[in-house]
N, C-alpha and C positions, 0 to 999 in steps of 0.2 A: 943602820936604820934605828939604834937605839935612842939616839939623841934627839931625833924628831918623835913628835908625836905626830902619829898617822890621822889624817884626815876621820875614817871608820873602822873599828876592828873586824870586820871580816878577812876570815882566813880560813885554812885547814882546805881538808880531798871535798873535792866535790864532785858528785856523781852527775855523768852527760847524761839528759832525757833522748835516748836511740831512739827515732820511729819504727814500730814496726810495720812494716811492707805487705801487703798481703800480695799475691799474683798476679788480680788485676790490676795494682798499682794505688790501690785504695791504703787509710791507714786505718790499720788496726784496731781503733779504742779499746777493746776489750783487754787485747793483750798489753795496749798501753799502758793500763789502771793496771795490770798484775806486776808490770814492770815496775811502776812506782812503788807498790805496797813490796817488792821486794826489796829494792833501793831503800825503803825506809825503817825494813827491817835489818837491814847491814848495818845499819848505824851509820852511815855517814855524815859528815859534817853539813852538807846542805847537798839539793839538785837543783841542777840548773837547765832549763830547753833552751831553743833555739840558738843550740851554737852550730858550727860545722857539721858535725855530728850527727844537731838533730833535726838535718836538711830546712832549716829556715828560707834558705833560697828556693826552694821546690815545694811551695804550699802555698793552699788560696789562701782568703781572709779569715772565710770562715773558718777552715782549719785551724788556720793558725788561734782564732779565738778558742775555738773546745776543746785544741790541746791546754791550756796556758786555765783555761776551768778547771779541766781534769784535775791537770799538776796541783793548781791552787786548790784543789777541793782537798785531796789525797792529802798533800803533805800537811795540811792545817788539821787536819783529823788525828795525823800522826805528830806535831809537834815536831814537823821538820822544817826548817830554815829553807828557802828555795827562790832562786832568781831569775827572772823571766827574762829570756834573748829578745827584746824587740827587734835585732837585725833585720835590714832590708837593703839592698843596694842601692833603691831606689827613696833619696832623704824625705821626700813627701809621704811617704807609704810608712816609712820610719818612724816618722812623728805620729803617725796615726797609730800606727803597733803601740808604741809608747803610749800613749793616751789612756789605750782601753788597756795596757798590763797595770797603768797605776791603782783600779779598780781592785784587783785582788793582792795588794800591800804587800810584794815580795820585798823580800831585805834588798833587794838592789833588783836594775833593770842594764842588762848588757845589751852595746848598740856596737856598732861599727863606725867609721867614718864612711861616705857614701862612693860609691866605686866603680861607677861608668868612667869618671873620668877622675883624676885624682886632683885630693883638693892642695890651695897653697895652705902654709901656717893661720893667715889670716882666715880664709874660709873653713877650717877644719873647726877654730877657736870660735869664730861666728854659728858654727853647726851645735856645735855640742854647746852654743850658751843656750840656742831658742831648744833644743834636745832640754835642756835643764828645768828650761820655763814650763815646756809641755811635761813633765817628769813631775813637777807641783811636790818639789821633798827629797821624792825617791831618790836615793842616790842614786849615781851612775855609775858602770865599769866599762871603757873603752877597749875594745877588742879590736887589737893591730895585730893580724898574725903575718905570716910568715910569704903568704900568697897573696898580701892586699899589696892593691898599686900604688899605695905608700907605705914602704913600712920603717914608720920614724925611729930616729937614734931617741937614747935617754934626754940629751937635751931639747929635741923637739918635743918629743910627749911634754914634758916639763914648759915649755915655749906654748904649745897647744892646751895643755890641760890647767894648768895652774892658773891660768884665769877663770877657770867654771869651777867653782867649790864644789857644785855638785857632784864631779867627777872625783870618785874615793880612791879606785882602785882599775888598775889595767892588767888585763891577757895579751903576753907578750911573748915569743920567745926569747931564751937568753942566749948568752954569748961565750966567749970566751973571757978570761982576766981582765982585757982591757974594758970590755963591758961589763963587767961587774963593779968597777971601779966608779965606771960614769952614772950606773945605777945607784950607784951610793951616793955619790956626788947630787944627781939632778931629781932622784925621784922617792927618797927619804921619807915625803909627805903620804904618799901616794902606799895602799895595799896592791904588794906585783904577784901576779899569776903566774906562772912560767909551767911551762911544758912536763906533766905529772911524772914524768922518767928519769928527770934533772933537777928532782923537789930537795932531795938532799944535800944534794949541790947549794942548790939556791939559797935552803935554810943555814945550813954552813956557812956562807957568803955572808949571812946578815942581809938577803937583798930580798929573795921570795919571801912570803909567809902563807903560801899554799899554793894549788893545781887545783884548776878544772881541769881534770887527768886524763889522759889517757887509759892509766895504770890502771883508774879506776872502771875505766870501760872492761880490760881485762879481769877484775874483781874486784866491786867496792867493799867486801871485805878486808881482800889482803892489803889491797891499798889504803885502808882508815888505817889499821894495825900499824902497817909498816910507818902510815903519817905518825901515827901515837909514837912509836918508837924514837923516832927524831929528835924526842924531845926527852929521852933518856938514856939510849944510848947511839951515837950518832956516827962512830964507825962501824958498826954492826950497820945501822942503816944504808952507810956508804957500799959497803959490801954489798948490800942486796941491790941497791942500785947501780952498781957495776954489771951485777949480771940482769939486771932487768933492761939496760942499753945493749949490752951484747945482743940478746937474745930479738929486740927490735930493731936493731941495724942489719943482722944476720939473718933474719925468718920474715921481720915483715915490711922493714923499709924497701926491699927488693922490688915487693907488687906497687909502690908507687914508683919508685926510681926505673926498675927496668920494663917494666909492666903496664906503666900510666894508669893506673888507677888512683883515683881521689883519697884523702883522709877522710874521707866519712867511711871510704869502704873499708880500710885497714882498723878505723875505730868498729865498727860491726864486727868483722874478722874478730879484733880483739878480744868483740862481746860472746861471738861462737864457742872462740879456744876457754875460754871462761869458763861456759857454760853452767853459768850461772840465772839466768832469766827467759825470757818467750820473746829474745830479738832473735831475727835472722841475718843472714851477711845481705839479704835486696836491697838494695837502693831503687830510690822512684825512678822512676824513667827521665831521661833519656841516660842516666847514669850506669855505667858497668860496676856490676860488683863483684865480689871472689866466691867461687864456688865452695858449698859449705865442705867437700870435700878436703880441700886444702886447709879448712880450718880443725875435720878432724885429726889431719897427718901432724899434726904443729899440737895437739894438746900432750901428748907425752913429754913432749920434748919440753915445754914451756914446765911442765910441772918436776922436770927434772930439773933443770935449770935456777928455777926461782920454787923451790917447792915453799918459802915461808908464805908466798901468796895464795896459800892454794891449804894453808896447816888448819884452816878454821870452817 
Protein backbone atom coordinates (compact mmCIF):
# COMPACT_ATOMS: atom_id res chain seq x y z
CA UNK A 1 0.00 0.00 0.00
CA UNK A 2 2.97 2.26 0.00
CA UNK A 3 3.00 3.02 -3.65
CA UNK A 4 -0.62 4.24 -3.76
CA UNK A 5 -1.73 7.10 -2.21
CA UNK A 6 -4.80 6.50 -0.33
CA UNK A 7 -7.87 8.04 -1.20
CA UNK A 8 -8.12 9.76 2.87
CA UNK A 9 -5.89 9.36 5.74
CA UNK A 10 -8.06 7.94 8.22
CA UNK A 11 -6.64 5.28 10.31
CA UNK A 12 -5.66 4.06 13.82
CA UNK A 13 -8.10 2.07 17.01
CA UNK A 14 -11.31 3.22 16.95
CA UNK A 15 -13.44 2.98 19.72
CA UNK A 16 -17.23 1.08 19.10
CA UNK A 17 -20.23 3.51 20.65
CA UNK A 18 -21.84 0.17 22.96
CA UNK A 19 -25.54 1.16 23.71
CA UNK A 20 -26.32 0.90 27.00
CA UNK A 21 -29.57 -1.22 27.70
CA UNK A 22 -31.56 -0.36 30.54
CA UNK A 23 -34.22 -3.38 31.77
CA UNK A 24 -36.94 -2.10 30.28
CA UNK A 25 -35.18 -2.29 27.04
CA UNK A 26 -34.90 1.65 26.80
CA UNK A 27 -31.43 3.29 26.14
CA UNK A 28 -29.59 4.78 28.51
CA UNK A 29 -28.42 8.48 27.42
CA UNK A 30 -27.12 9.10 30.63
CA UNK A 31 -24.81 6.42 30.71
CA UNK A 32 -24.30 6.90 27.10
CA UNK A 33 -22.76 10.53 27.57
CA UNK A 34 -20.46 8.93 30.42
CA UNK A 35 -19.40 6.26 28.03
CA UNK A 36 -18.29 8.77 25.52
CA UNK A 37 -16.43 11.18 27.98
CA UNK A 38 -14.71 7.98 28.99
CA UNK A 39 -13.89 6.83 25.36
CA UNK A 40 -12.56 10.35 24.91
CA UNK A 41 -10.51 10.34 27.83
CA UNK A 42 -8.53 7.05 26.77
CA UNK A 43 -7.19 8.78 23.99
CA UNK A 44 -8.40 7.12 21.18
CA UNK A 45 -7.94 7.72 17.85
CA UNK A 46 -11.60 8.43 16.88
CA UNK A 47 -15.37 6.75 17.87
CA UNK A 48 -17.43 5.49 15.85
CA UNK A 49 -21.71 4.44 16.45
CA UNK A 50 -23.82 2.65 14.62
CA UNK A 51 -21.86 -0.32 13.95
CA UNK A 52 -22.76 -4.00 14.99
CA UNK A 53 -22.03 -3.39 18.13
CA UNK A 54 -23.88 -0.40 18.45
CA UNK A 55 -27.24 -2.31 17.47
CA UNK A 56 -28.12 0.14 14.53
CA UNK A 57 -30.41 -2.51 13.41
CA UNK A 58 -32.56 -2.39 16.65
CA UNK A 59 -33.38 1.47 17.03
CA UNK A 60 -36.21 3.95 15.88
CA UNK A 61 -35.27 7.19 14.18
CA UNK A 62 -35.46 9.02 16.70
CA UNK A 63 -32.99 7.27 18.59
CA UNK A 64 -30.96 6.87 16.29
CA UNK A 65 -30.86 10.89 15.65
CA UNK A 66 -30.10 11.68 19.79
CA UNK A 67 -27.66 9.04 19.77
CA UNK A 68 -25.41 10.50 16.75
CA UNK A 69 -26.34 14.43 18.73
CA UNK A 70 -24.89 13.03 21.83
CA UNK A 71 -21.76 11.47 20.04
CA UNK A 72 -21.53 14.58 17.98
CA UNK A 73 -22.04 16.97 20.86
CA UNK A 74 -19.35 15.09 23.26
CA UNK A 75 -16.74 14.27 21.03
CA UNK A 76 -16.52 17.94 19.29
CA UNK A 77 -16.30 19.36 23.04
CA UNK A 78 -13.36 16.92 23.51
CA UNK A 79 -11.48 17.35 20.14
CA UNK A 80 -12.14 13.80 19.18
CA UNK A 81 -12.50 12.57 15.61
CA UNK A 82 -15.77 10.33 15.27
CA UNK A 83 -17.76 8.59 12.52
CA UNK A 84 -21.36 8.13 12.30
CA UNK A 85 -22.93 4.42 11.25
CA UNK A 86 -25.69 5.61 8.99
CA UNK A 87 -26.31 1.65 8.54
CA UNK A 88 -29.90 0.41 7.85
CA UNK A 89 -30.82 -2.68 5.87
CA UNK A 90 -33.28 -1.20 4.66
CA UNK A 91 -31.41 1.42 1.44
CA UNK A 92 -34.28 4.14 1.66
CA UNK A 93 -34.05 4.40 5.50
CA UNK A 94 -30.20 4.54 4.79
CA UNK A 95 -30.22 7.38 2.75
CA UNK A 96 -32.22 9.24 5.18
CA UNK A 97 -29.76 8.14 8.30
CA UNK A 98 -27.17 9.56 5.82
CA UNK A 99 -28.79 12.80 5.17
CA UNK A 100 -29.33 13.97 8.68
CA UNK A 101 -25.41 12.40 9.95
CA UNK A 102 -24.10 14.84 7.35
CA UNK A 103 -25.51 17.76 9.64
CA UNK A 104 -23.03 17.05 12.46
CA UNK A 105 -19.55 16.86 9.92
CA UNK A 106 -18.03 13.50 11.16
CA UNK A 107 -14.77 12.66 9.48
CA UNK A 108 -16.65 9.95 7.64
CA UNK A 109 -20.15 8.26 7.67
CA UNK A 110 -20.22 4.24 7.59
CA UNK A 111 -23.07 2.56 5.67
CA UNK A 112 -23.58 -1.12 4.50
CA UNK A 113 -24.65 -2.35 1.24
CA UNK A 114 -28.48 -3.15 1.74
CA UNK A 115 -29.36 -6.63 2.80
CA UNK A 116 -32.85 -8.17 2.43
CA UNK A 117 -31.74 -9.27 -0.48
CA UNK A 118 -28.19 -9.13 -1.89
CA UNK A 119 -27.16 -6.73 -4.36
CA UNK A 120 -25.33 -7.51 -7.89
CA UNK A 121 -21.93 -5.55 -8.69
CA UNK A 122 -23.90 -3.19 -10.68
CA UNK A 123 -26.58 -2.44 -8.02
CA UNK A 124 -24.16 -2.29 -5.07
CA UNK A 125 -21.99 0.48 -7.32
CA UNK A 126 -25.29 2.25 -8.20
CA UNK A 127 -26.05 2.32 -4.13
CA UNK A 128 -23.19 3.63 -2.97
CA UNK A 129 -22.87 6.40 -6.06
CA UNK A 130 -26.63 8.11 -4.91
CA UNK A 131 -25.23 6.98 -0.96
CA UNK A 132 -22.37 9.54 -2.21
CA UNK A 133 -24.73 12.30 -3.61
CA UNK A 134 -26.89 12.19 -0.33
CA UNK A 135 -23.39 12.08 1.81
CA UNK A 136 -22.84 16.01 0.00
CA UNK A 137 -18.47 15.53 0.70
CA UNK A 138 -18.65 13.11 3.62
CA UNK A 139 -16.65 10.56 2.89
CA UNK A 140 -17.77 7.22 2.96
CA UNK A 141 -16.56 3.84 4.60
CA UNK A 142 -18.25 0.56 3.40
CA UNK A 143 -18.98 -2.02 5.99
CA UNK A 144 -18.85 -5.69 4.33
CA UNK A 145 -18.47 -7.98 7.36
CA UNK A 146 -18.43 -11.28 7.66
CA UNK A 147 -22.38 -11.93 8.09
CA UNK A 148 -23.53 -9.72 5.17
CA UNK A 149 -25.26 -11.69 2.21
CA UNK A 150 -22.58 -10.53 0.26
CA UNK A 151 -19.41 -10.58 1.39
CA UNK A 152 -17.15 -9.36 -1.53
CA UNK A 153 -13.51 -10.59 -2.44
CA UNK A 154 -10.77 -7.74 -2.90
CA UNK A 155 -11.45 -7.41 -6.44
CA UNK A 156 -15.18 -6.92 -6.17
CA UNK A 157 -14.88 -4.11 -3.45
CA UNK A 158 -12.40 -2.69 -6.02
CA UNK A 159 -15.14 -3.55 -9.07
CA UNK A 160 -17.97 -1.87 -6.59
CA UNK A 161 -16.08 0.82 -4.85
CA UNK A 162 -13.74 2.44 -7.25
CA UNK A 163 -16.16 4.01 -9.11
CA UNK A 164 -17.62 6.22 -6.13
CA UNK A 165 -14.54 8.37 -4.98
CA UNK A 166 -16.52 9.14 -2.20
CA UNK A 167 -15.87 5.75 -0.90
CA UNK A 168 -12.21 6.33 1.23
CA UNK A 169 -12.16 3.36 3.17
CA UNK A 170 -13.71 -0.28 4.14
CA UNK A 171 -14.49 -2.59 7.31
CA UNK A 172 -13.67 -5.84 6.27
CA UNK A 173 -12.54 -9.04 7.61
CA UNK A 174 -9.24 -10.34 6.58
CA UNK A 175 -7.94 -13.36 5.27
CA UNK A 176 -5.39 -15.69 4.96
CA UNK A 177 -1.86 -15.05 2.56
CA UNK A 178 -3.75 -15.36 -0.30
CA UNK A 179 -5.88 -12.51 0.66
CA UNK A 180 -3.55 -10.30 1.60
CA UNK A 181 -1.99 -10.42 -1.62
CA UNK A 182 -5.33 -9.64 -3.63
CA UNK A 183 -5.59 -6.81 -0.92
CA UNK A 184 -2.59 -5.25 -2.16
CA UNK A 185 -3.22 -5.92 -5.54
CA UNK A 186 -6.93 -4.52 -5.69
CA UNK A 187 -7.43 -2.14 -2.83
CA UNK A 188 -4.11 -0.11 -2.53
CA UNK A 189 -6.39 3.25 -3.00
CA UNK A 190 -8.88 2.39 -0.35
CA UNK A 191 -8.11 2.91 4.01
CA UNK A 192 -8.84 -1.23 5.20
CA UNK A 193 -10.33 -1.77 8.52
CA UNK A 194 -9.75 -5.28 9.52
CA UNK A 195 -10.98 -7.07 12.60
CA UNK A 196 -8.91 -5.11 15.94
CA UNK A 197 -7.49 -8.71 16.96
CA UNK A 198 -5.55 -9.02 13.46
CA UNK A 199 -4.49 -5.16 13.52
CA UNK A 200 -0.82 -6.31 13.71
CA UNK A 201 -1.17 -8.63 11.30
CA UNK A 202 -2.61 -6.43 8.93
CA UNK A 203 -0.22 -3.52 9.64
CA UNK A 204 2.54 -5.99 9.01
CA UNK A 205 0.95 -6.93 5.76
CA UNK A 206 1.18 -3.25 4.54
CA UNK A 207 -2.67 -4.02 3.95
CA UNK A 208 -4.67 -2.64 7.23
CA UNK A 209 -3.98 0.87 8.56
CA UNK A 210 -6.36 0.44 11.70
CA UNK A 211 -9.63 -1.40 13.46
CA UNK A 212 -12.86 -0.41 14.51
CA UNK A 213 -11.77 -3.11 17.19
CA UNK A 214 -12.97 -5.17 19.05
CA UNK A 215 -9.90 -5.00 21.17
CA UNK A 216 -11.01 -1.83 21.87
CA UNK A 217 -14.30 -2.79 23.12
CA UNK A 218 -12.09 -4.93 25.57
CA UNK A 219 -9.96 -1.59 26.51
CA UNK A 220 -9.51 1.50 24.48
CA UNK A 221 -6.84 2.03 26.40
CA UNK A 222 -4.71 -1.01 25.93
CA UNK A 223 -5.82 -1.06 22.64
CA UNK A 224 -4.68 2.81 21.52
CA UNK A 225 -1.22 1.70 23.40
CA UNK A 226 -0.85 -1.49 21.97
CA UNK A 227 -2.06 0.47 18.12
CA UNK A 228 1.00 3.07 19.11
CA UNK A 229 3.29 0.29 19.65
CA UNK A 230 2.99 -1.09 16.08
CA UNK A 231 4.54 1.58 14.91
CA UNK A 232 7.74 1.07 17.04
CA UNK A 233 8.05 -2.03 17.85
CA UNK A 234 6.03 -4.59 15.97
CA UNK A 235 7.07 -7.99 17.20
CA UNK A 236 6.48 -7.28 20.69
CA UNK A 237 3.01 -6.15 19.05
CA UNK A 238 2.87 -9.43 17.39
CA UNK A 239 3.21 -11.14 20.49
CA UNK A 240 0.48 -9.51 22.34
CA UNK A 241 -1.59 -10.11 19.43
CA UNK A 242 -0.87 -13.82 19.55
CA UNK A 243 -2.27 -13.95 22.76
CA UNK A 244 -5.00 -11.48 22.41
CA UNK A 245 -6.48 -14.28 19.51
CA UNK A 246 -5.92 -17.16 21.70
CA UNK A 247 -7.54 -15.85 24.46
CA UNK A 248 -10.79 -14.85 21.84
CA UNK A 249 -11.00 -18.17 20.15
CA UNK A 250 -10.64 -19.99 23.48
CA UNK A 251 -12.97 -17.78 26.09
CA UNK A 252 -15.16 -15.89 23.81
CA UNK A 253 -15.67 -17.15 20.23
CA UNK A 254 -17.32 -20.23 21.93
CA UNK A 255 -20.57 -18.06 23.06
CA UNK A 256 -21.11 -17.34 19.37
CA UNK A 257 -19.87 -20.52 17.79
CA UNK A 258 -21.33 -23.09 20.26
CA UNK A 259 -23.80 -20.83 22.10
CA UNK A 260 -25.45 -18.80 19.14
CA UNK A 261 -25.05 -15.62 20.36
CA UNK A 262 -24.53 -12.57 18.17
CA UNK A 263 -21.18 -10.12 17.95
CA UNK A 264 -22.80 -7.51 19.46
CA UNK A 265 -23.15 -9.66 22.51
CA UNK A 266 -19.53 -10.96 22.80
CA UNK A 267 -18.53 -7.06 21.80
CA UNK A 268 -20.50 -6.10 25.29
CA UNK A 269 -19.08 -9.21 26.99
CA UNK A 270 -15.89 -7.82 25.93
CA UNK A 271 -16.80 -4.33 27.23
CA UNK A 272 -17.80 -6.14 31.01
CA UNK A 273 -14.39 -8.34 31.21
CA UNK A 274 -12.86 -4.77 30.61
CA UNK A 275 -14.54 -3.05 32.95
CA UNK A 276 -13.69 -0.20 32.06
CA UNK A 277 -17.14 2.21 31.37
CA UNK A 278 -21.29 2.06 32.46
CA UNK A 279 -22.10 -0.77 29.45
CA UNK A 280 -23.63 -3.92 30.37
CA UNK A 281 -23.56 -7.44 28.38
CA UNK A 282 -28.15 -6.52 27.58
CA UNK A 283 -28.81 -6.37 24.38
CA UNK A 284 -32.34 -4.88 23.15
CA UNK A 285 -34.83 -7.31 22.78
CA UNK A 286 -35.52 -9.82 21.07
CA UNK A 287 -31.65 -10.45 21.29
CA UNK A 288 -29.88 -12.87 23.93
CA UNK A 289 -27.16 -11.71 25.59
CA UNK A 290 -24.40 -13.31 28.06
CA UNK A 291 -24.92 -13.18 31.60
CA UNK A 292 -22.65 -10.62 33.44
CA UNK A 293 -21.66 -13.41 35.32
CA UNK A 294 -19.68 -15.16 32.79
CA UNK A 295 -18.07 -11.89 32.08
CA UNK A 296 -16.85 -11.84 35.76
CA UNK A 297 -15.30 -15.51 35.49
CA UNK A 298 -13.12 -14.37 32.26
CA UNK A 299 -11.53 -11.08 33.81
CA UNK A 300 -8.81 -12.81 35.68
CA UNK A 301 -7.95 -14.79 33.02
CA UNK A 302 -8.09 -12.09 30.25
CA UNK A 303 -5.78 -10.05 32.52
CA UNK A 304 -3.45 -12.85 32.87
CA UNK A 305 -3.21 -13.64 29.60
CA UNK A 306 -2.71 -10.12 27.82
CA UNK A 307 -1.95 -8.07 31.16
CA UNK A 308 -0.16 -5.20 28.61
CA UNK A 309 -4.08 -4.33 27.95
CA UNK A 310 -4.95 -3.87 31.13
CA UNK A 311 -0.86 -1.96 32.37
CA UNK A 312 -2.57 1.54 32.00
Amino acid sequence: MTTTTRRHPIAGNWASLLLPIADDDSIDFERLTEEIDVLNAAGVDGIYSNGTAGEFHNQTEAEYERIQDVLASRCRSAGMPFVIGACQPDPILMLDRLRRATVHKPLAIQVILPDWWPLTNLEATDFLRRASEAAEGTPLILYNPPHAKRVLSPAELRDVCGPCPSVVGMKIADGDAGWYAQARAHLSEFSLFIPGHHLATGMKQDVAVGAFSNVACLHPRGAQAWTELMHGDMDAALNIESRICAFMDNHIVPFRRDRGYSNAALDKLLAVIGDWGPVTTRLRWPYRFIDEQEAASLRDRARMIIPELFAR
